[in-house]
FIMILO-95230 format. One record per residue (C-alpha): residue in three letters; x, y, z. Coordinates in nm, 3 decimals. Layout:
BEGIN
@type:Ala	u:X	v:Y	w:Z
...
This chain:
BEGIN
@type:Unk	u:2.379	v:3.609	w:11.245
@type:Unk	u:2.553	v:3.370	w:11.009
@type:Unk	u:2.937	v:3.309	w:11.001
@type:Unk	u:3.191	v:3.293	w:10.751
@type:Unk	u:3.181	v:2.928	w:10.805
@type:Unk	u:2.794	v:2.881	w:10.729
@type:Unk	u:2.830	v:3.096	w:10.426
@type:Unk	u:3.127	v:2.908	w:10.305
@type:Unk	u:3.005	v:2.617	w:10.354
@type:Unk	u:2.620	v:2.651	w:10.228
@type:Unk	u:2.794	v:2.760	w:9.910
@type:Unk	u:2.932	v:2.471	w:9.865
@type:Unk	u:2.685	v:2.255	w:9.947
@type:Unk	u:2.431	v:2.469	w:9.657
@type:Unk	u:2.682	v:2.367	w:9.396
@type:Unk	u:2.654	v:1.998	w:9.505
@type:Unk	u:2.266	v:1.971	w:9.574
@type:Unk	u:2.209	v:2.166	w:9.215
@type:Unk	u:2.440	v:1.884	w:9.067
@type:Unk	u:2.307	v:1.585	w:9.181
@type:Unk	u:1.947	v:1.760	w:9.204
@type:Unk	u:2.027	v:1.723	w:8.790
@type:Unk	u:2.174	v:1.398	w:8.790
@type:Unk	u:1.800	v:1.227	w:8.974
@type:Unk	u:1.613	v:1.469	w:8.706
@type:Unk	u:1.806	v:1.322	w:8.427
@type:Unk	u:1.829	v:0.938	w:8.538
@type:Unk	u:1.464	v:0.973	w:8.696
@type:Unk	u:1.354	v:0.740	w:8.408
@type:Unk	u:1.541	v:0.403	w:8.428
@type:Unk	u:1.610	v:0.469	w:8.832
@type:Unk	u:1.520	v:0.655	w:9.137
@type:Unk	u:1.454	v:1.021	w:9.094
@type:Unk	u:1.293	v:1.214	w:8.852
@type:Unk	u:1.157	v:1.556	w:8.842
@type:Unk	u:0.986	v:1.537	w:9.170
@type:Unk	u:1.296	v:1.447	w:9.344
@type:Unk	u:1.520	v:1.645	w:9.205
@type:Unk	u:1.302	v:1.951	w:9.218
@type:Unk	u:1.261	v:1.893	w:9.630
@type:Unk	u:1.625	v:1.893	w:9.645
@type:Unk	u:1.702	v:2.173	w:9.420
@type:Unk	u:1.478	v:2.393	w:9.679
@type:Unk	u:1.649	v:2.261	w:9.979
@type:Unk	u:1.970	v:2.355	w:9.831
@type:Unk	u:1.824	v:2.727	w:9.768
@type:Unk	u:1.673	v:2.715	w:10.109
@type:Unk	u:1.978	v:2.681	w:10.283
@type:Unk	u:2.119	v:2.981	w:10.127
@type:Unk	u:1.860	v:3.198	w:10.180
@type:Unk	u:1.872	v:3.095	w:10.549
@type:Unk	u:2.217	v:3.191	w:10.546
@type:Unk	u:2.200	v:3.506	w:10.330
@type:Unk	u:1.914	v:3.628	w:10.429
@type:Unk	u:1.609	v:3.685	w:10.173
@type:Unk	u:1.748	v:4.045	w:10.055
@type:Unk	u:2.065	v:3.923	w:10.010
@type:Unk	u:1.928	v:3.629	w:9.754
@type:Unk	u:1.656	v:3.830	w:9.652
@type:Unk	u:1.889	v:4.095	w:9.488
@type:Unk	u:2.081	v:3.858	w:9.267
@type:Unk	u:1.770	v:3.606	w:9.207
@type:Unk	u:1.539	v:3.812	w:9.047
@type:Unk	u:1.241	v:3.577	w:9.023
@type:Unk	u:0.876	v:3.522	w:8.945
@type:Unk	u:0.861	v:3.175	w:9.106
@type:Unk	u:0.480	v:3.130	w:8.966
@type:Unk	u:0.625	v:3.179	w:8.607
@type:Unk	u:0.849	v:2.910	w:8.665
@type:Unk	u:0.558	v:2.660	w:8.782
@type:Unk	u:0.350	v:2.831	w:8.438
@type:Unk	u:0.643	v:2.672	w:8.199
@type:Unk	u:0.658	v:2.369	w:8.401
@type:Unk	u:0.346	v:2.305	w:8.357
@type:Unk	u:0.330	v:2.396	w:7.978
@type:Unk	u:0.631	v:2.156	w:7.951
@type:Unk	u:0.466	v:1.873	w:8.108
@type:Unk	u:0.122	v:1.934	w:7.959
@type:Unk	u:0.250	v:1.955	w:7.574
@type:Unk	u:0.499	v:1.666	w:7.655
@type:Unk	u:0.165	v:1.448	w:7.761
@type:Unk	u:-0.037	v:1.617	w:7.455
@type:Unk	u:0.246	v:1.527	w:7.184
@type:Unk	u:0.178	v:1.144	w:7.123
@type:Unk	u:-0.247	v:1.263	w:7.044
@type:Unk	u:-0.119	v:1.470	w:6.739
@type:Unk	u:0.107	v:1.133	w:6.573
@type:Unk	u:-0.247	v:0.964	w:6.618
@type:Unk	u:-0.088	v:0.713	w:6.938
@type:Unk	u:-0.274	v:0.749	w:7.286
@type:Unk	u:-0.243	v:1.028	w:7.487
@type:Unk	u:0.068	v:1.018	w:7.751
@type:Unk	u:0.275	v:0.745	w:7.548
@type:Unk	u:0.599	v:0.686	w:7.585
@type:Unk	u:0.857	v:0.684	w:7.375
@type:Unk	u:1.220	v:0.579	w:7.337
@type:Unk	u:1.551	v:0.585	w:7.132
@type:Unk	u:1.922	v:0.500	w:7.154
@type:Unk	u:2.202	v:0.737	w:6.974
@type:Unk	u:2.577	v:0.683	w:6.980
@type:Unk	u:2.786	v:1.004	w:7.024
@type:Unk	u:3.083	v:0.999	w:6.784
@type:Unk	u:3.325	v:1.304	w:6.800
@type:Unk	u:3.542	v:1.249	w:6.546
@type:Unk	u:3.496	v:0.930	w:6.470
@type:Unk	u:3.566	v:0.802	w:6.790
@type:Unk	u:3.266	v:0.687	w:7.019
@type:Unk	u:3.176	v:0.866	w:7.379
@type:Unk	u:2.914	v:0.680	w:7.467
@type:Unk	u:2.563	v:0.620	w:7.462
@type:Unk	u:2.276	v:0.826	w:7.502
@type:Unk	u:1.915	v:0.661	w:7.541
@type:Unk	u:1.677	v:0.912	w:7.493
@type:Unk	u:1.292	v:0.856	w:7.675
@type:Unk	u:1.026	v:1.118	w:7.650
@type:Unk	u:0.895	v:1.106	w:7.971
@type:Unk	u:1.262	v:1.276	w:8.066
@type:Unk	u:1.047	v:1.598	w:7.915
@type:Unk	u:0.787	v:1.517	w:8.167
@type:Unk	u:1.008	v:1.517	w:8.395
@type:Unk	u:1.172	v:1.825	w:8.323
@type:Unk	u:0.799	v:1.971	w:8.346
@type:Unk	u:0.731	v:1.842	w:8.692
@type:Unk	u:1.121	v:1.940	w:8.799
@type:Unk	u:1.015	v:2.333	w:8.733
@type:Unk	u:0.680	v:2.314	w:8.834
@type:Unk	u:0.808	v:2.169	w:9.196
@type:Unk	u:1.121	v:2.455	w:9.168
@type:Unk	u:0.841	v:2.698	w:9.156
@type:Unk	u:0.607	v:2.597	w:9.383
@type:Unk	u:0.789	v:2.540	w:9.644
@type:Unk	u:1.020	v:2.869	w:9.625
@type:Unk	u:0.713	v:3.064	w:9.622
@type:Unk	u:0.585	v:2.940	w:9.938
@type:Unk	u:0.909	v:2.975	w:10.101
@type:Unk	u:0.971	v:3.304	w:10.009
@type:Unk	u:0.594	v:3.419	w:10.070
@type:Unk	u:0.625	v:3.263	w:10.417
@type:Unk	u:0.988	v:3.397	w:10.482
@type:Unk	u:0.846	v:3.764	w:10.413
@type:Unk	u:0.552	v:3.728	w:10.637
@type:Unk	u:0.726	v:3.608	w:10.894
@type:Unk	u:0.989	v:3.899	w:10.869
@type:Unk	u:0.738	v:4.160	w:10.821
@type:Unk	u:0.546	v:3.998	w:11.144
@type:Unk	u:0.868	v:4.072	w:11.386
@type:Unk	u:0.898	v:4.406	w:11.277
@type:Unk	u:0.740	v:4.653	w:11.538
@type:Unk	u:0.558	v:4.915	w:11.303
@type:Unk	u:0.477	v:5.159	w:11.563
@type:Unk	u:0.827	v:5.230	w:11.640
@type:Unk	u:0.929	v:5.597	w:11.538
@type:Unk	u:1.267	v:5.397	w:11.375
@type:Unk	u:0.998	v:5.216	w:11.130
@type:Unk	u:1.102	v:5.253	w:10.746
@type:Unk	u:0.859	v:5.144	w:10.479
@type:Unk	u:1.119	v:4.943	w:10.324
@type:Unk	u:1.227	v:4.759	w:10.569
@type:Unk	u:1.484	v:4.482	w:10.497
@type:Unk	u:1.322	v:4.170	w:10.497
@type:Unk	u:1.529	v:3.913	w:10.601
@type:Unk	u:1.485	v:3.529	w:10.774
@type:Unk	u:1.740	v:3.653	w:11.065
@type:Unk	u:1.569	v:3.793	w:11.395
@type:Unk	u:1.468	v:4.137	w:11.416
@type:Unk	u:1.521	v:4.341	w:11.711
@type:Unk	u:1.153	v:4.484	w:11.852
@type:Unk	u:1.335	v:4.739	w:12.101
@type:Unk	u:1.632	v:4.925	w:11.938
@type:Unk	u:1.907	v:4.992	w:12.179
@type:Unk	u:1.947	v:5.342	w:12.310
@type:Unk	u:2.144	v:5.578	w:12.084
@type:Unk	u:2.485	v:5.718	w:12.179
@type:Unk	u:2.327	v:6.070	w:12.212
@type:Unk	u:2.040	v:5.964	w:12.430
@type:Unk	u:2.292	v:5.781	w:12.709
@type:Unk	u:2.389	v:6.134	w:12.793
């Protein structure tokens, strides 16, 4: 059973992981991070919440196909690597360029653009996806595994949920009697 606190405070700490799960995705190619990184920690952040939640819970407002999210990570990564070979340059080459932002006239910064930030991107979803769709194939095992199915209170559709099931249902109020 989770508390208030717990579900307070994974919320909070989703919105922070998914930020600076971003931030090592975007600055994976000039320091530590990247798409690998910042994929792992995007799914830890989502793993805490469905620990909290439950999987029904996240499962209703997270419609997913996790596999089609490791498909168009893999697309992006493989046309990212593919790119250079159609320019006539080798295949997986790198390449680089700076822009100034101006709003106005007046300059923000600058923005140094690599291509193996699309890579990364790639490997970022394909890790997202992978990894959420072992967790949530393993979650609903393991919840459908606790469940006694030859109990006369066994539904079909069962909630599945990562919080412990009860295998013996307490007594009704009728039956005490």
């Amino acid at each position: 059973m989770s508390t208030i606190i717990a579900k307070t405070i994974s919320r909070a700490v989703l919105i922070i992981a998914m930020l600076f799960s971003i931030y090592l995705l975007l600055n994976g190619a000039n320091f530590p991070g990247g798409g690998f990184v910042g994929g792992v920690l995007f799914v830890c952040s989502i793993s805490l919440v469905y620990i909290t939640y439950g999987m029904k819970y996240i499962n209703n407002r997270l419609k997913q196909n996790w596999l089609n999210w490791v498909a168009y990570g893999l697309l992006f990564a493989s046309l990212t690597a593919i790119t250079p070979m159609i320019v006539n340059h080798n295949y997986f080459r790198s390449a680089f360029d700076h822009y100034h932002l101006e709003v106005f006239g007046l300059h923000i910064g600058h923005l140094e653009l690599l291509s193996t930030m699309f890579f990364d991107i790639g490997v970022y979803f394909t890790v997202i996806g992978a990894l959420l769709f072992i967790l949530t194939g393993i979650a609903s095992d393991k919840a459908t595994e606790s469940i006694d199915t030859d109990s006369p209170d066994f539904k079909e559709a069962e909630e599945y949920s990562l919080k412990p099931q009860l295998l013996v249902q307490p007594p009704k109020p009728e039956e005490r009697k």
